[in-house]
FILUM-996999 format. One line per field, with one value per residue: residue number from 0; chain; x, y, z of N, C-alpha, C in turn. Coordinates in Angstrom, 1 decimal. Layout:
BEGIN
num: NUM	...
chaine: A	...
nX: X	...
nY: Y	...
nZ: Z	...
caX: X	...
caY: Y	...
caZ: Z	...
cX: X	...
cY: Y	...
cZ: Z	...
//
This chain:
BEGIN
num: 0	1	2	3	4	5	6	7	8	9	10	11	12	13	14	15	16	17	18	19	20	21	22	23	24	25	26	27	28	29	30	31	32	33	34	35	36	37	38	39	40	41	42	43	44	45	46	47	48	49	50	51	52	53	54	55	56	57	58	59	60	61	62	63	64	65	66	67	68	69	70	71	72	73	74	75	76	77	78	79	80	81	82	83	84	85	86	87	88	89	90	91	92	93	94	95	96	97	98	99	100	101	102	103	104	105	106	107	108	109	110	111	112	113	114	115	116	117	118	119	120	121	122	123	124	125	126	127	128	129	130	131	132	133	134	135	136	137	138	139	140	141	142	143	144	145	146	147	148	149	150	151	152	153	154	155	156	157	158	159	160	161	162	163	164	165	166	167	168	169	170	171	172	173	174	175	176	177	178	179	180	181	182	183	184	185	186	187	188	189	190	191	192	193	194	195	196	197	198	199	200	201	202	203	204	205	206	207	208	209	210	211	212	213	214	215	216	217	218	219	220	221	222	223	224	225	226	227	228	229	230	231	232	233	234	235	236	237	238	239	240	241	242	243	244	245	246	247	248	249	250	251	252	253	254	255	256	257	258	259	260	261
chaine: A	A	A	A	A	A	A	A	A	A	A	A	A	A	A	A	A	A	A	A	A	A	A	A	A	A	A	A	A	A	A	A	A	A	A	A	A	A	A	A	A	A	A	A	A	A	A	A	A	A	A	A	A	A	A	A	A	A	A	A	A	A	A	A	A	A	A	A	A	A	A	A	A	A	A	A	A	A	A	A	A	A	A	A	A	A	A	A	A	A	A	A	A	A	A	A	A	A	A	A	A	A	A	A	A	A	A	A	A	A	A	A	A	A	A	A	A	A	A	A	A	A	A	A	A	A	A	A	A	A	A	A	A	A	A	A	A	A	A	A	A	A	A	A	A	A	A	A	A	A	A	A	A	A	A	A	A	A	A	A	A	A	A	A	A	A	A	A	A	A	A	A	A	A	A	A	A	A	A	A	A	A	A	A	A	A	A	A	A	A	A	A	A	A	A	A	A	A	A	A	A	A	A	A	A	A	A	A	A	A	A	A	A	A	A	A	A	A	A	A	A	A	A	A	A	A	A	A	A	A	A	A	A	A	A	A	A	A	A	A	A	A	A	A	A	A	A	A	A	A	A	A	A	A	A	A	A	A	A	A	A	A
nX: -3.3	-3.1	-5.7	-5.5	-6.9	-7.1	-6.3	-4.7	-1.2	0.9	4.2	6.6	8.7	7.6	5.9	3.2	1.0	-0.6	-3.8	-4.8	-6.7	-7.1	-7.7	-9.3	-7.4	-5.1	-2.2	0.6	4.0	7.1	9.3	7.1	5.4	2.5	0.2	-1.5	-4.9	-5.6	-7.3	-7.5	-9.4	-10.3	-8.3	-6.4	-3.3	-0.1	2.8	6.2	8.4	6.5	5.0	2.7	0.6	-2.0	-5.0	-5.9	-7.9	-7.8	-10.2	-11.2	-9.1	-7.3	-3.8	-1.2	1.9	3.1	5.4	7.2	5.5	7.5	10.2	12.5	13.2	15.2	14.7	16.0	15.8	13.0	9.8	6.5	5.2	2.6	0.0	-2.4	-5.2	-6.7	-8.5	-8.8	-10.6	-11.9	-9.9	-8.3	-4.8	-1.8	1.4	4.9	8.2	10.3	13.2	16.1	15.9	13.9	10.3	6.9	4.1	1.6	-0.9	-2.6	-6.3	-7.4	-9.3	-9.5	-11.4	-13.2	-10.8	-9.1	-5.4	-2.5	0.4	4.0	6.4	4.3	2.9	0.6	-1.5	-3.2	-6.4	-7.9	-9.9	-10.2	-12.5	-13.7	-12.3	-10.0	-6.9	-3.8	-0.8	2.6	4.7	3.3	1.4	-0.8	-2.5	-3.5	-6.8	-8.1	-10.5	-10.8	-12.5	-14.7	-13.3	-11.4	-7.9	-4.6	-1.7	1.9	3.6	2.8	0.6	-2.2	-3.7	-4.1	-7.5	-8.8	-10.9	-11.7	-13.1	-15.4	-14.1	-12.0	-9.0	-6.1	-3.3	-2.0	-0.7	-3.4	-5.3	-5.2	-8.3	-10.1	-12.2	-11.7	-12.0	-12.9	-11.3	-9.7	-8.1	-9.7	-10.4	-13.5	-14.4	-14.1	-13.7	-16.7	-17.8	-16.4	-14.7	-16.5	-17.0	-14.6	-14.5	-13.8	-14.1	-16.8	-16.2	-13.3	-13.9	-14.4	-12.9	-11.2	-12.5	-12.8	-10.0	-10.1	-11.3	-9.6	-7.3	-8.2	-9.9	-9.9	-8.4	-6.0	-2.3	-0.4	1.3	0.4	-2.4	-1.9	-0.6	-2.2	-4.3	-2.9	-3.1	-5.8	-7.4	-8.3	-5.8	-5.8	-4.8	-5.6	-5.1	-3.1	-1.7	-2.9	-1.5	1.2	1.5	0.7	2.7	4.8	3.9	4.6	7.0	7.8	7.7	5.5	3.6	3.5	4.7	6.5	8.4	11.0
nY: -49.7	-46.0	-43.9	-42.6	-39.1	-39.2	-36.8	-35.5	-34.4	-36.4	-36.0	-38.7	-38.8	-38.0	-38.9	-41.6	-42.8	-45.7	-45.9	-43.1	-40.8	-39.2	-36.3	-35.1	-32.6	-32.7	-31.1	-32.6	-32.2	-32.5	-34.7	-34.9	-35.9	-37.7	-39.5	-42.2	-42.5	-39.8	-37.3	-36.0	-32.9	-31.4	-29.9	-29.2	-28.2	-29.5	-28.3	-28.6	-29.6	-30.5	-32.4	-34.4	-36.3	-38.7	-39.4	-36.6	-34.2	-31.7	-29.5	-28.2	-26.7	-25.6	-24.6	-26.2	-25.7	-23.6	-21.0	-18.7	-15.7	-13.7	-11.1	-12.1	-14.5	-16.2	-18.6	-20.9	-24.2	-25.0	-26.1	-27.7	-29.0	-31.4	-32.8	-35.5	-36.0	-33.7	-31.1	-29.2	-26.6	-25.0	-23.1	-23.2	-21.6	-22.8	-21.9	-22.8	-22.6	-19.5	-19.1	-21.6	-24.8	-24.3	-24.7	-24.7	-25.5	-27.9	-29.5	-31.8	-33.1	-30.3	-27.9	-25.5	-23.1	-22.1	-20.3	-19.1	-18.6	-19.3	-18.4	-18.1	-20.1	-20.5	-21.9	-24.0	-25.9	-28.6	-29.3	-27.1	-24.5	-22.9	-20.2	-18.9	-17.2	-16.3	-14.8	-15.4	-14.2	-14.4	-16.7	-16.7	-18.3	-20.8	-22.0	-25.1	-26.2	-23.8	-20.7	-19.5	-16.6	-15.7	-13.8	-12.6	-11.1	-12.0	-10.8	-11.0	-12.8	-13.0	-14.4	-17.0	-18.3	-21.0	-22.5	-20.3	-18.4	-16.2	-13.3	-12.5	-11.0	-9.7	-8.3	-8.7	-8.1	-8.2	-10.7	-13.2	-14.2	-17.4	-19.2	-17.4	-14.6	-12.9	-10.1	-7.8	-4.2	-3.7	-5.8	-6.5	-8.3	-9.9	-12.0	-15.1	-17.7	-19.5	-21.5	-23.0	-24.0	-25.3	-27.5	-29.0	-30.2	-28.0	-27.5	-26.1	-24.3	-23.9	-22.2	-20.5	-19.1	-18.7	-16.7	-14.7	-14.3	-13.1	-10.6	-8.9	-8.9	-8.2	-6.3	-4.2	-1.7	-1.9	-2.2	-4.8	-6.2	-5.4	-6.5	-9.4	-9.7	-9.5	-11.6	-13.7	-14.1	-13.7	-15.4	-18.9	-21.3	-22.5	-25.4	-24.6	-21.2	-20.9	-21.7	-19.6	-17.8	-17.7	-17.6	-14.5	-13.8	-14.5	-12.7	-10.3	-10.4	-10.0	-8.2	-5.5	-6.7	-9.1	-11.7	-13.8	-12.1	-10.7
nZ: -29.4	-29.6	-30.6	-33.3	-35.5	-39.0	-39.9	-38.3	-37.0	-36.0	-34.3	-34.8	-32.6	-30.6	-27.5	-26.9	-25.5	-25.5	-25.3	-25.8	-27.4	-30.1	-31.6	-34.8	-36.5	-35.2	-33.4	-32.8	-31.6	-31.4	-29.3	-27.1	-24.1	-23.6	-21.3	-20.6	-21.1	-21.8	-23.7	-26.6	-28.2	-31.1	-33.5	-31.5	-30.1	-28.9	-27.5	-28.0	-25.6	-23.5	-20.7	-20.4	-18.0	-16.8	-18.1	-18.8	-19.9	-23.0	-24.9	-27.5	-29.7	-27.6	-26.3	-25.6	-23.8	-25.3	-26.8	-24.1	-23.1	-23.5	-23.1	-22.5	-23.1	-24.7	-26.7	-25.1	-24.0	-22.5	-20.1	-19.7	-16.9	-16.7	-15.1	-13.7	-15.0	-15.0	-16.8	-19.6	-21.1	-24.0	-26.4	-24.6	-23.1	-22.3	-21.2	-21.6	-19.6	-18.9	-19.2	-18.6	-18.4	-16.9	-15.5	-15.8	-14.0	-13.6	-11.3	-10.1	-11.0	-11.8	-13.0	-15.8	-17.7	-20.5	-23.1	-20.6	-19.5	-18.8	-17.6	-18.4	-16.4	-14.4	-11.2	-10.9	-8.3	-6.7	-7.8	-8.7	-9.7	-12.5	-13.9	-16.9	-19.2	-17.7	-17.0	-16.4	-14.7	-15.5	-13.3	-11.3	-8.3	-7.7	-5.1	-3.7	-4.5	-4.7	-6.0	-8.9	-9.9	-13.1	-15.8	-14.2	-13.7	-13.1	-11.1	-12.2	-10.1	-7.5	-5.5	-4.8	-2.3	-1.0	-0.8	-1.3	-2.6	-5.7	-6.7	-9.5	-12.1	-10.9	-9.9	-9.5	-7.2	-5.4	-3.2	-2.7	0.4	2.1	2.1	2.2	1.0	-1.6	-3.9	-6.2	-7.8	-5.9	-4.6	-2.0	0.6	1.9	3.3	5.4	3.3	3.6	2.2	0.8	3.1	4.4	2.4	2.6	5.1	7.5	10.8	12.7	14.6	13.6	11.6	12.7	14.1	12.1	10.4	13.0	12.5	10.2	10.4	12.2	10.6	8.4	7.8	9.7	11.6	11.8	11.9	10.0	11.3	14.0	14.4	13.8	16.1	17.9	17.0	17.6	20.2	20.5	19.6	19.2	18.2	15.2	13.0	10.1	10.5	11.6	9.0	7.4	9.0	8.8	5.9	5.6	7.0	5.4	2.7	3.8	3.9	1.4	-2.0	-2.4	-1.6	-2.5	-1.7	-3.2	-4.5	-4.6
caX: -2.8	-3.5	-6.5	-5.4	-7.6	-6.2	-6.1	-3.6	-0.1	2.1	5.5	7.3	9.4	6.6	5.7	2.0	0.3	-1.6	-5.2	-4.5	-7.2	-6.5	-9.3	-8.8	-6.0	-4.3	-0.6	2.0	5.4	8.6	9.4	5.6	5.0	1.5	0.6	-2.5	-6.1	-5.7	-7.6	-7.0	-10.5	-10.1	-7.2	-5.4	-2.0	0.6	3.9	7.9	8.9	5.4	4.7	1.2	0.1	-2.6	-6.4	-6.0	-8.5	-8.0	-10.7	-11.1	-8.5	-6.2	-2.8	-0.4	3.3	3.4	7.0	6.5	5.5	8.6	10.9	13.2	13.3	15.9	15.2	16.5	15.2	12.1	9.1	5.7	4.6	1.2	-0.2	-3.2	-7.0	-6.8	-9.3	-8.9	-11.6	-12.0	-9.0	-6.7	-3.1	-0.7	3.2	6.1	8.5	11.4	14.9	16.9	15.1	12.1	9.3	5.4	3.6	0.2	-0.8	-3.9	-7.6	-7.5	-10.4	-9.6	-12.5	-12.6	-10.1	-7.8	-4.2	-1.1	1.9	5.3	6.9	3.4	2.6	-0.8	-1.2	-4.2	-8.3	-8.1	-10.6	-10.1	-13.4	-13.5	-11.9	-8.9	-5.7	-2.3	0.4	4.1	5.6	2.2	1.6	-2.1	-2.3	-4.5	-8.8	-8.8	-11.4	-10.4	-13.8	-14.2	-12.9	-10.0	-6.4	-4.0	-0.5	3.2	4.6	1.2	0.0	-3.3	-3.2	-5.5	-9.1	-9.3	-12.0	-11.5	-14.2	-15.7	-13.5	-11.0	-7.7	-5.3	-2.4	-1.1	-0.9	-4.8	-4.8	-5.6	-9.4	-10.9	-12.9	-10.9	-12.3	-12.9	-10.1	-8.5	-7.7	-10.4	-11.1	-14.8	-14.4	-13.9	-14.7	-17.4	-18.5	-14.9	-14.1	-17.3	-16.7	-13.2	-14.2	-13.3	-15.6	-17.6	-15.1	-11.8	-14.4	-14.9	-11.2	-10.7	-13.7	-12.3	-8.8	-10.6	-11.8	-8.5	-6.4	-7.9	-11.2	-9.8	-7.5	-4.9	-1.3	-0.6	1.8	-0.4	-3.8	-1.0	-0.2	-3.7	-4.8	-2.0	-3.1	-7.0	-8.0	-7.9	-5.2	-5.9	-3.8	-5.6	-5.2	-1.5	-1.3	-2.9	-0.6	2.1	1.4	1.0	4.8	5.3	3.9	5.1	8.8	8.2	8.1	4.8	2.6	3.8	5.9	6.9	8.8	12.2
caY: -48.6	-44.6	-43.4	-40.8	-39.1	-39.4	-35.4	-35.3	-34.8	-36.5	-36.0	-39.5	-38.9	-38.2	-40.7	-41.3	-44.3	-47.1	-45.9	-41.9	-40.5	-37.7	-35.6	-34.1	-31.5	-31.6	-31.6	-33.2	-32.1	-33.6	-34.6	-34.7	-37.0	-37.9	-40.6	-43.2	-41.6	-38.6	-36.9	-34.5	-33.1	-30.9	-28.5	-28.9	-28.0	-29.5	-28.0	-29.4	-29.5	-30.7	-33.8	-35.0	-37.4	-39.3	-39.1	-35.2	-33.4	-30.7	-29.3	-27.4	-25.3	-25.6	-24.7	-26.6	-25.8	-22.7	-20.5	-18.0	-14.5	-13.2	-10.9	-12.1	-15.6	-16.3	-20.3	-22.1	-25.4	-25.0	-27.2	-27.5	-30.6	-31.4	-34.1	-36.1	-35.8	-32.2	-30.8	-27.5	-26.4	-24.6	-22.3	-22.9	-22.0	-22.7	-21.4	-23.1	-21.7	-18.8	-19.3	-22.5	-25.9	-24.2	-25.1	-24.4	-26.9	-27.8	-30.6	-32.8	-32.5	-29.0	-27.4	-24.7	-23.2	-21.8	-19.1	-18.8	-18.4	-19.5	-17.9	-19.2	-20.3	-20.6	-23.1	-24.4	-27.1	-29.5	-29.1	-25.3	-24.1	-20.8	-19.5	-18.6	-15.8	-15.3	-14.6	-15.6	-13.6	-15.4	-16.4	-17.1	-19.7	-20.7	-23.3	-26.3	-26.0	-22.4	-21.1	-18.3	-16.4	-15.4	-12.8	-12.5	-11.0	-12.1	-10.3	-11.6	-13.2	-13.4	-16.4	-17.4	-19.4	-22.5	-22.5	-19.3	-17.8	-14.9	-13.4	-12.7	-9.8	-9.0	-7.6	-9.6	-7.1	-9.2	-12.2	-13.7	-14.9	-18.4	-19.4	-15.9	-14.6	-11.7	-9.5	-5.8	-4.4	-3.1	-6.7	-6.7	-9.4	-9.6	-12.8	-16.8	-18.7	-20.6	-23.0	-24.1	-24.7	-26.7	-28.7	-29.9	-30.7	-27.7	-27.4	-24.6	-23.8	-23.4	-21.3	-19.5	-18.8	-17.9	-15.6	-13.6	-13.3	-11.9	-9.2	-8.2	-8.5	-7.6	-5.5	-3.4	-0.4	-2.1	-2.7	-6.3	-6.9	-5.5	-7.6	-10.8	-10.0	-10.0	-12.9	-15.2	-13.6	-13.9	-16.1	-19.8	-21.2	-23.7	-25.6	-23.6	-20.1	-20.7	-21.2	-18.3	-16.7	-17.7	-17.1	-13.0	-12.9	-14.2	-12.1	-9.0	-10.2	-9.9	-6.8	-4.5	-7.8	-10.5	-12.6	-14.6	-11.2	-9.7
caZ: -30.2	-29.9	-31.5	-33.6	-36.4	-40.5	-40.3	-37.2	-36.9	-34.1	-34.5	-34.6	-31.9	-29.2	-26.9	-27.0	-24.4	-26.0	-25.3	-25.6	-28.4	-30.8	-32.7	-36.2	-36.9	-33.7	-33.6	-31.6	-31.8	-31.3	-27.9	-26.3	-24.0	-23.0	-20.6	-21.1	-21.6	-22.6	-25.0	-27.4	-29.0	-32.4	-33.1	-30.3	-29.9	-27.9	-28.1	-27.6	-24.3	-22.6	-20.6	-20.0	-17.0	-17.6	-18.0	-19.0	-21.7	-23.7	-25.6	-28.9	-29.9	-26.5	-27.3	-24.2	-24.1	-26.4	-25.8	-23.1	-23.8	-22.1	-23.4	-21.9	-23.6	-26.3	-27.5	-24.3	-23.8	-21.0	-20.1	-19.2	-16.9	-16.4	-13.7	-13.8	-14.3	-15.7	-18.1	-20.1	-21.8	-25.4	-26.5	-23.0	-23.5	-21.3	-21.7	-21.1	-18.8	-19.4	-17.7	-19.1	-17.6	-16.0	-15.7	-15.8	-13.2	-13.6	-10.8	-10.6	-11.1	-11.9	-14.1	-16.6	-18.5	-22.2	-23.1	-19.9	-19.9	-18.0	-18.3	-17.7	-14.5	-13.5	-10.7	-9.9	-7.6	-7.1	-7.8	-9.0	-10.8	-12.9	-14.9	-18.2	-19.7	-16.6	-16.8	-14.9	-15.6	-15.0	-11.8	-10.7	-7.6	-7.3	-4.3	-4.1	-3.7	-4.7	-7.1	-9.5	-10.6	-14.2	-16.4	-13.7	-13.7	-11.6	-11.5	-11.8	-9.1	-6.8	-4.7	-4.2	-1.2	-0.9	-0.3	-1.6	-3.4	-6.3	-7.4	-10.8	-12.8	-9.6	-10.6	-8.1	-7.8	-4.5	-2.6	-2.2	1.5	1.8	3.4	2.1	-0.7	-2.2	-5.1	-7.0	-8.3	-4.6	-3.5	-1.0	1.5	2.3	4.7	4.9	2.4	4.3	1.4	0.1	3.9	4.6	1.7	3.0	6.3	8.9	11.5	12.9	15.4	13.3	10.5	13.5	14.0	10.8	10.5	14.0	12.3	8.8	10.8	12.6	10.0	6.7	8.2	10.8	11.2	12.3	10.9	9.9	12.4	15.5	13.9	14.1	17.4	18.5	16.6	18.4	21.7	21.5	18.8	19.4	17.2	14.3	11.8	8.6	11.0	11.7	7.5	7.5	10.0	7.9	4.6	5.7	7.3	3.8	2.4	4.5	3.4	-0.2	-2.6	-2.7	-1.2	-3.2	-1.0	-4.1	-5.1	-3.6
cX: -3.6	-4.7	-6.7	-6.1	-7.0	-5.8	-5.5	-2.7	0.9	3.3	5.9	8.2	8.6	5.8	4.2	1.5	-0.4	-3.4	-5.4	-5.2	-6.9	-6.9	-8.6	-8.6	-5.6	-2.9	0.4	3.1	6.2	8.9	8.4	5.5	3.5	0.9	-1.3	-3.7	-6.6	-6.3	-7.7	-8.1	-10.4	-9.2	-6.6	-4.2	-1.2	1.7	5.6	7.7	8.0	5.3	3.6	1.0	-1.1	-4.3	-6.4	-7.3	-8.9	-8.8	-10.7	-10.5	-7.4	-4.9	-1.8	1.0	4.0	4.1	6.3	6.6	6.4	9.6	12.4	14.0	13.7	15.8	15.6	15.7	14.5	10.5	7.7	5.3	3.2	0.8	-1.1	-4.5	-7.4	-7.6	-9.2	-9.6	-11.1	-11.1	-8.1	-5.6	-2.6	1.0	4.1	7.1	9.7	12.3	15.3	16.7	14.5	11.3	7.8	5.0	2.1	0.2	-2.2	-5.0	-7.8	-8.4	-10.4	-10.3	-12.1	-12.0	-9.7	-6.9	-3.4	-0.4	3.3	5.5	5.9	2.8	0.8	-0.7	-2.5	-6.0	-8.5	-8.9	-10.4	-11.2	-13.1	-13.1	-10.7	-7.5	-4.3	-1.6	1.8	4.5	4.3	2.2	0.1	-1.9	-3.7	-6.3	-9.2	-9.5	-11.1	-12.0	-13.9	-14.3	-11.4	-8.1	-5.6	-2.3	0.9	3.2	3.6	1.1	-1.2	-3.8	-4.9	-6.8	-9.4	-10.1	-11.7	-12.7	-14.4	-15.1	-12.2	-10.0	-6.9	-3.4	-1.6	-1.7	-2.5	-4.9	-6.0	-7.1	-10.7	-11.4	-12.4	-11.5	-12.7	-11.6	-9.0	-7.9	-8.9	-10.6	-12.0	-14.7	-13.6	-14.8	-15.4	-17.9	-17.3	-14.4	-15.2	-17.3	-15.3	-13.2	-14.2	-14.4	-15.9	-16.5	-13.6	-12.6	-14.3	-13.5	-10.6	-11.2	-12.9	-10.8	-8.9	-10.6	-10.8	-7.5	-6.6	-9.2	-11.1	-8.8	-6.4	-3.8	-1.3	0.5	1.0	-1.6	-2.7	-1.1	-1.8	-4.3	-4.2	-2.4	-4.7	-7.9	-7.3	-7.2	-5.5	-4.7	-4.1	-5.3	-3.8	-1.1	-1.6	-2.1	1.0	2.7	1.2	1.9	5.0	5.2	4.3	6.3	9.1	7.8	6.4	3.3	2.6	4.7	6.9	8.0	9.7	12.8
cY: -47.3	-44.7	-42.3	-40.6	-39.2	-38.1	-34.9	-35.5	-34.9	-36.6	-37.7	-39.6	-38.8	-39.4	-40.6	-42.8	-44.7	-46.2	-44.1	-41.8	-38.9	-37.5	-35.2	-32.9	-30.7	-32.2	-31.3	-32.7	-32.8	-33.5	-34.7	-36.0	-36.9	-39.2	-40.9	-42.5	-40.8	-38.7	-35.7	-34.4	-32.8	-29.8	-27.9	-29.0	-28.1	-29.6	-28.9	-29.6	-29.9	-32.2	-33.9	-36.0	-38.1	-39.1	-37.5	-35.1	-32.0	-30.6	-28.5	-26.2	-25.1	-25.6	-24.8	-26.4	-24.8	-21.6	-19.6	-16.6	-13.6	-12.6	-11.3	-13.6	-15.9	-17.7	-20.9	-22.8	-25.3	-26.1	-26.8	-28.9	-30.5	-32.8	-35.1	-35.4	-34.3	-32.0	-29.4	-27.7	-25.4	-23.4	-22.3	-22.5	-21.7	-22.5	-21.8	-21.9	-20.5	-19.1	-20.9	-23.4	-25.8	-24.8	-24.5	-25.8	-26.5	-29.1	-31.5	-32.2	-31.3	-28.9	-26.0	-24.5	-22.5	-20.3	-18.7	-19.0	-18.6	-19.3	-18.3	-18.6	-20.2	-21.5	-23.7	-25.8	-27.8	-29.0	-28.0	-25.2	-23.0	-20.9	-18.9	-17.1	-15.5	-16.0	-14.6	-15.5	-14.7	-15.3	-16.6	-18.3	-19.6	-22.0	-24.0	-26.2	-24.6	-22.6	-19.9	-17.7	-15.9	-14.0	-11.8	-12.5	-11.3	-11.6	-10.7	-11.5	-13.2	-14.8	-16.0	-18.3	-20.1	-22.4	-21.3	-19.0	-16.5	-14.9	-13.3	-11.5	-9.0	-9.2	-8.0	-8.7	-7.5	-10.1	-11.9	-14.8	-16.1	-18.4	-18.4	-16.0	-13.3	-10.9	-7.8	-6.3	-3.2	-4.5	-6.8	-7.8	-9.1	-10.4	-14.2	-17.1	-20.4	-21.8	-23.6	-24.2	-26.0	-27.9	-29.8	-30.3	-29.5	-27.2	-26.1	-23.6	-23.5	-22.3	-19.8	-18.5	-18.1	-16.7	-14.3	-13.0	-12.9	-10.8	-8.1	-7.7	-7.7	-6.7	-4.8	-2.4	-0.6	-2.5	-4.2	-6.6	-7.0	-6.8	-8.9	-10.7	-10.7	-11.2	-13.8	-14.9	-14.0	-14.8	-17.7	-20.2	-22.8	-24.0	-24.3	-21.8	-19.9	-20.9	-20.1	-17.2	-16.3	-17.2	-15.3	-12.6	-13.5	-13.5	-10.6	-8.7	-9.9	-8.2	-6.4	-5.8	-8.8	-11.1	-13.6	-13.7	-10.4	-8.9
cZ: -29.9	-30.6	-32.0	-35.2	-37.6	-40.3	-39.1	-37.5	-36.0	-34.9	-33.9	-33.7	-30.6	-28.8	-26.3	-26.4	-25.3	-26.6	-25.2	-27.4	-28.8	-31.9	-34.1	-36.1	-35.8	-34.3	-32.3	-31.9	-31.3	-29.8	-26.9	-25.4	-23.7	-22.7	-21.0	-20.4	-21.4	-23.8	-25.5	-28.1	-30.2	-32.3	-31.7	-30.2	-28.7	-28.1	-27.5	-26.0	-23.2	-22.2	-19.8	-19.0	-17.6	-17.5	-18.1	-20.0	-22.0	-25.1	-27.0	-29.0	-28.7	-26.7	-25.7	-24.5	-25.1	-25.6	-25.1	-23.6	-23.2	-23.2	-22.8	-22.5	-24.5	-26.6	-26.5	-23.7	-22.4	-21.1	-19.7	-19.0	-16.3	-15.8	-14.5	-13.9	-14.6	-16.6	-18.3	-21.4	-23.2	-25.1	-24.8	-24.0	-22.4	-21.6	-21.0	-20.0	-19.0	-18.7	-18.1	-18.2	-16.9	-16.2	-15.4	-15.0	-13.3	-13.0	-11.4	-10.3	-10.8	-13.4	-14.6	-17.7	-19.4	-21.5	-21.7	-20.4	-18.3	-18.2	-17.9	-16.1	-13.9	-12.9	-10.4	-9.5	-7.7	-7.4	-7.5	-10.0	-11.0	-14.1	-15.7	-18.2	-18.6	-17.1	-16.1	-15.6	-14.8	-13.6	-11.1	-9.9	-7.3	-6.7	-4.2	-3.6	-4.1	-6.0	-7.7	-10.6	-12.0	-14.5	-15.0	-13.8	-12.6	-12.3	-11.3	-10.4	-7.5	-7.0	-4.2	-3.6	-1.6	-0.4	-0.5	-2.7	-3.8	-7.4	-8.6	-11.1	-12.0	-10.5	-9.2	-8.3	-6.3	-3.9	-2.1	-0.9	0.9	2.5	2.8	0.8	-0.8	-3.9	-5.4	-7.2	-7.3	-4.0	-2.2	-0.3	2.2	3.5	4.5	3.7	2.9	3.8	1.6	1.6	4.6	4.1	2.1	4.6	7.5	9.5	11.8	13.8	14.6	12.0	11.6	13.5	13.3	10.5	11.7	13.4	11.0	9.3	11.6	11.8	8.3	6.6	9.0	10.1	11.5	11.5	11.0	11.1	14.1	15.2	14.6	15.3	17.9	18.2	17.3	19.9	21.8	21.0	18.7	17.9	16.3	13.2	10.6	9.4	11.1	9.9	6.9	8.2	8.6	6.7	4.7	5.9	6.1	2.9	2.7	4.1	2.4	-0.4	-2.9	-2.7	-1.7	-2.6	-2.0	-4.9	-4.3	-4.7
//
């Protein structure tokens, strides 16, 4: 059986795993699922429409699945699913999605610290860390290994590609290339992100790669299509260098640098 406290209220109709603990004066709503050990610590709120994987924890005050701040949202039935291995720390909230059977996606082992926010239809994918105090506004795609620094905004419909590093207070007002460490509040790319690629493996030679097409494409004077050119012409080509190639004609297609935005 659950281990839920006397001064909790799960809604009878939510489906709660065996060994899934739950602190005093949290509440479950109707419809919740959440999958085997999970824990819920004090006053935490998890709203309709949310389904939990398993081993998650939310801390004090976390409020998961609460409607989206969207004018735009009249009452129609939307979701927020959440993976595995997840922990959100003191006051998280996360917001269901706007638009009739969206969704909010939160994947696995991902680390959200006190008081962030997720806003609907916002994706994150695996082992993202976002520091305390930041902000993701809707339509948001944060890809898997990046690290979001604290007291950071990030703006509708912005991607912050994988292995990227954002620093502490940056104001993310388009797409954060993947690999880099991006921060202030011009979007700047200083360089690679040499830790968070050492940590995953790529060797000296593809940092190198990466490093020569920082400096063409987001340190020179060049337009982004000449830099590209040059990069495929003089710079040896790697898997993460061609996702980097990519993800900038993605972003080139979209609306005012948000490729996620037409």
């Amino acid at each position: 059986m659950a281990t839920i406290h006397p001064t909790a209220f799960v809604d009878p109709t939510a489906e709660i795993a065996d060994d899934v603990t739950i602190g005093p004066f949290c509440m479950v709503e109707a419809g919740v699922r959440i999958g085997a050990g999970c824990k819920l610590d004090v006053q935490v709120t998890i709203k309709s429409g949310t389904t939990m994987g398993e081993r998650n924890t939310a801390a004090h005050g976390a409020v998961l699945g609460g409607d989206p701040q969207d004018r735009k949202y009249h009452g129609e039935p939307t979701y927020l699913e959440i993976g595995n291995d997840n922990v959100f720390r003191e006051f998280v909230t996360i917001n269901r999605a706007s638009g009739e059977g969206q969704a909010t996606r939160v994947g696995d082992h991902n680390y959200l610290m006190a008081y962030c926010h997720l806003g609907h239809n916002v994706t994150v994918e695996d082992w993202v860390t976002i520091a305390n105090s930041s902000g993701v506004s809707g339509h948001v795609t944060i890809e898997s290994l990046a690290t979001i620094g604290g007291m950071s905004g990030i703006h509708q419909f912005c991607r912050v590609g994988k292995v990227a590093m954002i620093g502490a207070m940056t104001r993310v007002s388009r797409d954060a290339p993947p690999f880099m460490i991006t921060e202030g509040t011009d979007n700047e790319v200083h360089d690679i992100n040499a830790v968070g690629l050492r940590r995953i493996g790529i060797t000296p030679e593809g940092r190198m790669s990466l490093h020569k097409a920082c400096k063409l494409i987001f340190r020179s004077q060049l337009g982004l299509r000449n830099a590209m050119e040059i990069v495929r012409r003089e710079v040896p080509i790697t898997p993460e260098l061609e996702y980097l190639l990519a993800f900038e004609e993605r972003r080139y297609g979209g609306r005012h640098g948000r490729g996620d935005q037409h």
